[in-house]
N, C-alpha and C positions, 0 to 999 in steps of 0.2 A: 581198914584204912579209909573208906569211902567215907565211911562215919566220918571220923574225927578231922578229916581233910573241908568236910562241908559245915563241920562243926566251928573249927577255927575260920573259915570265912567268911560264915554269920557272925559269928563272934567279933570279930575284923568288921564288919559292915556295919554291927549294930553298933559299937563304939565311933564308926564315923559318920553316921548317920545323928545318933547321940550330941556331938560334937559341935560340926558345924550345921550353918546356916546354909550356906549355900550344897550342902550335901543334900539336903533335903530338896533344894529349890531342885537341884539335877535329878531326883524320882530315887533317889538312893535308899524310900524305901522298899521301891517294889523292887528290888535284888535283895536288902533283910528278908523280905517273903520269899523271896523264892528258896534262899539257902537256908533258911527255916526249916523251909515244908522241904527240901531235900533232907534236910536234916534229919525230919520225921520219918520220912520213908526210910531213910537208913538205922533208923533204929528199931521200927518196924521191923525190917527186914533183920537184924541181929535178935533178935528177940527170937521169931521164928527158927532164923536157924541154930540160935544154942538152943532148943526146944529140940531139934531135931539132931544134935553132933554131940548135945551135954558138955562135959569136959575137952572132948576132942575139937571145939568152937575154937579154943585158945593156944593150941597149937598148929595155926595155920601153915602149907607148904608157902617156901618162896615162893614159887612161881602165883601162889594165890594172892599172895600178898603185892607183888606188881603189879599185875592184874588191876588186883583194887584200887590200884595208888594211882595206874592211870584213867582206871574210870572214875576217881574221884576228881581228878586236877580234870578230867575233860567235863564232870560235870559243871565244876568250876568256872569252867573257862564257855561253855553254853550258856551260865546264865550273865556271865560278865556281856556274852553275844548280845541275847536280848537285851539286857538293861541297854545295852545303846544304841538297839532300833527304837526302842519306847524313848528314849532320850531324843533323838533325830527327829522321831516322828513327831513328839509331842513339845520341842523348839524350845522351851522356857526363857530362852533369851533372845530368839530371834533371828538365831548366827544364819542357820540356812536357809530360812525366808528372805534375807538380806542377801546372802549369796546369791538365791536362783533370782532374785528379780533386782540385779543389779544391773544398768545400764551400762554398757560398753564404751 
């Protein structure tokens, strides 16, 4: 589940990243890399473990299957975190240098 949860939100990122202009202007690549390279590591990690379960990989318990579905929607939602401190941080429009040095 981790997999294919990081897989459809690269997927999702890179068609709107693809897309618009101003998706790019917002750093909307560096969240493509990240759900990438999670991407990579979950497939990594699936590889390993049908290596080590064989057939028994594809008959997961529920319980393992939740599991995975929230650790994938949490990995989702960490890197959705960062993409908007790198956003804040790095202002591309100006909105929060304008807010903290606004005159009263």
């Amino acid at each position: 589940m981790t997999l294919l949860i990081t897989v459809f939100a690269a997927i999702i990122a890179t068609m709107v990243w693809y897309v618009s202009e101003n998706a790019r202007r917002l750093q909307i690549g560096t969240l493509v890399l990240m759900y990438w390279g999670a991407s990579l590591m979950w497939m990594c990690d699936a590889i390993m473990e049908y290596s080590e379960l064989h057939a028994d990989y594809f008959v997961p318990a529920g319980a393992d299957m939740i599991n995975d579905a929230f650790l994938g929607f949490a990995v989702v939602a960490l890197g959705l975190v960062i993409w908007l401190v790198v956003v804040l941080v790095k202002d591309p429009d100006g909105v929060v240098r304008r807010q903290l040095f606004r005159k009263a």
